[in-house]
C-alpha positions, -999 to 999 in steps of 0.1 A, spaced: 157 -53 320 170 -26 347 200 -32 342 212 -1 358 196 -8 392 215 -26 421 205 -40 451 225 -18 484 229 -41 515 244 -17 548 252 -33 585 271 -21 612 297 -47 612 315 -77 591 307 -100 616 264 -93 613 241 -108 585 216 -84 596 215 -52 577 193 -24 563 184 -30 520 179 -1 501 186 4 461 207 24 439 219 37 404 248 26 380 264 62 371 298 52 363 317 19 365 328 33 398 299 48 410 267 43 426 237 68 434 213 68 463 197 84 490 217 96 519 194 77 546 201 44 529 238 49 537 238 73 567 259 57 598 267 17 582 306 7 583 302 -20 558 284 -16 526 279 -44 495 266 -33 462 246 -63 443 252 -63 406 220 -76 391 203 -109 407 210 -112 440 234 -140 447 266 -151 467 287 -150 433 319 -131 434 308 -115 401 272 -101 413 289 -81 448 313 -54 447 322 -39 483 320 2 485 350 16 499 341 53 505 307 66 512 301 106 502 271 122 519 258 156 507 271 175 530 238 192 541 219 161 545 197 167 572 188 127 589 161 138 614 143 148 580 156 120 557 143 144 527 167 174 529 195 170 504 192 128 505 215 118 479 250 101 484 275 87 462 291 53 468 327 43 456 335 10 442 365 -11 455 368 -17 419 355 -13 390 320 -30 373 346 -39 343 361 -64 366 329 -84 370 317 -108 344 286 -96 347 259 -72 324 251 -38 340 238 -4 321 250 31 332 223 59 335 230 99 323 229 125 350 212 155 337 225 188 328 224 208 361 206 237 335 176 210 337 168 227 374 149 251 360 126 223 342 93 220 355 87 176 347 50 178 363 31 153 339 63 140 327 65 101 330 93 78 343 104 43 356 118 33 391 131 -1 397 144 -19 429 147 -47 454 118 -35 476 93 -52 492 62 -65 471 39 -60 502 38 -45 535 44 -82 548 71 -92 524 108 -94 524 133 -77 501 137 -92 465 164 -111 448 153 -96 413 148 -54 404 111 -49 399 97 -21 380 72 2 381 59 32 359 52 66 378 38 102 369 57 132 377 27 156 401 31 192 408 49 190 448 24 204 466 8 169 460 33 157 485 31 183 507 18 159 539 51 142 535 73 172 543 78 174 584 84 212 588 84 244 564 70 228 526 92 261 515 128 240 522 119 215 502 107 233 466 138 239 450 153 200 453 125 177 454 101 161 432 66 146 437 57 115 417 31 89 420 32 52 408 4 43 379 2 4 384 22 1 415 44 18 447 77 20 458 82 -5 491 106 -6 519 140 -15 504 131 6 474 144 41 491 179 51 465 164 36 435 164 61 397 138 74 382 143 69 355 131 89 319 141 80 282 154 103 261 163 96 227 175 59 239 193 70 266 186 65 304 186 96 325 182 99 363 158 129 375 147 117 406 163 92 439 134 77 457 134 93 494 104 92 513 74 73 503 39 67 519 36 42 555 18 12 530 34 5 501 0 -14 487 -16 19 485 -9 40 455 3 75 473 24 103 463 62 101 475 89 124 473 118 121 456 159 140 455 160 161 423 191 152 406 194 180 385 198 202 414 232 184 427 249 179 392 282 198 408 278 178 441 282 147 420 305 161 398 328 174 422 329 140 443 340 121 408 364 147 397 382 148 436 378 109 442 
């Protein structure tokens, strides 16, 4: 089980059922990690622990919302990662969850190109679906970036140094899916590499899709923690 996935549900006011779903990443029992466009603009944020229900113990309301501060939303893919403070902490929920590692920021210099990985989320299963209740999974490959070159609006050159190109093996990311890890293993632990960001039109057709390099905004995150 993912247990370190969780469902992100954004509208513009209290009042509204309507809202925008996207997924994130357990880092801490305080924290969540996602993409910046998932977040951008939304006054009232809920963070689904696990399934998806109405229980007190499955939703935990984010009180502060921390945008990179070069995020760039006319792109969506420059610098789309944000962190999301808790109201209170996961140990307050009867309720399982895992926490994923950051990597070391010295992992920039990595190159991961045939390395492979797992994303999980509340996506759509199909271009005519809705959102899910339960994280679904799917294994990806790790392609040199220039494979996701069409996805990149302006100068490919901007985007180099903080993205990653993957590609699902059995399956694709979906709308709803945008925030969600990828995810490698590492001598049993669970690092995040990669925030899904910007993925192909269809979701039922195996593409390329870019992803936020975590590695390269270790002191980002760090610094938001240590301040917040």
């Amino acid at each position: 089980m993912q247990l370190h996935t969780v469902k992100i549900f954004s509208r513009d006011d209290i009042k509204t059922l309507k809202g925008y779903s996207c997924s994130g990443s357990i880092i801490d029992v305080n924290w969540i990690i996602t993409s910046a466009h998932c977040v951008y603009g939304f006054a009232i944020i809920d963070v689904f622990i696990g399934n998806v229900t109405n229980d007190r113990d499955h939703i935990v309301r984010v009180s502060n919302v921390f945008l990179h501060p070069d995020f760039e939303n006319e792109d969506e893919v420059i610098n789309d990662i944000a962190l999301l403070k808790l109201r209170r902490s996961l140990r307050t929920l009867n309720n399982r969850f895992d926490i994923v590692a950051l990597p070391n920021a010295a992992d920039g210099e990595k190159d991961y190109v045939g390395l492979k990985g797992i994303i999980a989320g509340y996506g759509k299963v199909g271009d005519s679906g809705a959102t899910t209740n339960v994280a679904n999974f799917a294994y990806y490959e790790i392609l040199p970036l220039k494979e996701c070159r069409n996805l990149f609006l302006h100068n490919y050159t901007q985007y180099t140094s903080s993205s990653l190109c993957g590609r699902g093996i059995d399956a694709s990311s979906c709308q709803g899916d945008s925030g969600q890890g990828l995810i490698i293993y590492k001598q049993g632990v669970k690092k995040i590499i990669g925030i899904v960001s910007k993925g192909f039109e269809s979701c039922e057709i195996i593409e390329p899709e870019v992803f936020t390099r975590v590695d390269k905004f270790v002191d980002f995150i760090q610094e938001v923690i240590k301040n917040y």
